[in-house]
N, C-alpha and C positions, 0 to 999 in steps of 0.2 A: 659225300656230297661237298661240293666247295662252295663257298660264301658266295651270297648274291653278290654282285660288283655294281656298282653304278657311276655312269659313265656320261659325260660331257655329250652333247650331237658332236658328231664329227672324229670322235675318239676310234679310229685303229689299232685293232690286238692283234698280236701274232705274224706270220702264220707257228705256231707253238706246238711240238711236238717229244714226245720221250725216246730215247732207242732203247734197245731190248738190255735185260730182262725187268725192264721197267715201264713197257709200252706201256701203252692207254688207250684206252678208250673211251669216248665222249658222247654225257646224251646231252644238248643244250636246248637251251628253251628261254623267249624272251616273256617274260613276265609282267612288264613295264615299258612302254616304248615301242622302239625297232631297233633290231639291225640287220644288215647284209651281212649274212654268215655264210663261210668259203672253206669249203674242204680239199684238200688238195693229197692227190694218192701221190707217196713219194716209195711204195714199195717196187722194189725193180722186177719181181716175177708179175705182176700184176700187167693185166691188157690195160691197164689204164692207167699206168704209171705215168708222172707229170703231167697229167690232167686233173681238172680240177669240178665241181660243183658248187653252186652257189645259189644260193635261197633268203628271202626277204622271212625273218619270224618278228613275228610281229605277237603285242599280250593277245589284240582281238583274234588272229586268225591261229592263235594255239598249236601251231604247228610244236614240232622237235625236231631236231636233225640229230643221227647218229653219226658220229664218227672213229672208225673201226681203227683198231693199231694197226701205225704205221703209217696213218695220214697226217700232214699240219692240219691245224685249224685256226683260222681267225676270224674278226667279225670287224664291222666298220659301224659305232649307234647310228641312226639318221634322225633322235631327238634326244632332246637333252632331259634328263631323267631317266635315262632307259635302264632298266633293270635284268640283268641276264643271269639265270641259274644253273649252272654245271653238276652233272653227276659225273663222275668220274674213277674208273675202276682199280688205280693204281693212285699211291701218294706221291707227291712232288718229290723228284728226288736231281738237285741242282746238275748233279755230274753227269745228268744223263738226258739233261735239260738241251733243247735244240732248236733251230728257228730257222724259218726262211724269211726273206724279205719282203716284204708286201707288192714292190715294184719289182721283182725280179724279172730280167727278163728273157729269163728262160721259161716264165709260165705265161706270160702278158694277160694278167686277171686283170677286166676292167670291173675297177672299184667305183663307184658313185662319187660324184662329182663333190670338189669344196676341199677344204682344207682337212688333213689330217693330222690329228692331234695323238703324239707317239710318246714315248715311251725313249730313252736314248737306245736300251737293248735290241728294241724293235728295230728303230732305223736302222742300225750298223749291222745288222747280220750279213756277210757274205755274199757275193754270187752262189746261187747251186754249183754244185759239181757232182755228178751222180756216181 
């Protein structure tokens, strides 16, 4: 299980992801708060490759969203205090550590409006290239 985070409203994570044989998989859950959390399939046999899903978890309505290896994940808080809990099937392992960009726009995810507060790692990832 990884450490609850707590995070500023407006704070942007990700999209964070492992490659193999270090994949992962993610069950999250907002405990405190909300956020817009964004799964994005980046496997290429998959009918749904570069497409993405997105969900408001919020503490009241208790949702979870699973996210299977091989997808980014990231979330956007929409208040300030927001608490968010990861289980996660594999440990962090840097070198195999990966990221897509929030604005990429090879996916065009519209994120919720207002400023986002990042991370430099965040910002700077890359265009996609499949």
């Amino acid at each position: 299980m990884q450490p609850v985070l707590q995070r500023e409203g407006g704070t942007l994570r990700g999209l964070h992801y492992q490659l193999p044989p270090h994949a992962e998989a993610k069950v999250v859950r907002c405990i405190r708060g909300a956020i817009y959390d964004v799964i994005l399939d980046l496997r290429p046999a998959s009918p749904t490759f570069r497409r993405f899903a997105a969900i408001t978890l919020t503490s009241e309505n208790r949702w979870m969203a699973y996210v299977p290896e091989g997808c980014a994940h990231g979330f956007q808080t929409l208040e300030d205090g927001t608490e968010v809990l990861y289980m996660i099937s594999e440990f962090y392992q840097p070198d195999h550590a990966r990221g897509v960009r929030w604005n990429d726009p090879a996916f065009n995810i519209p994120w919720p409006p207002g400023e986002k507060i990042q991370n430099e790692r965040d910002r700077s990832y890359p265009d996609f290239r499949p």
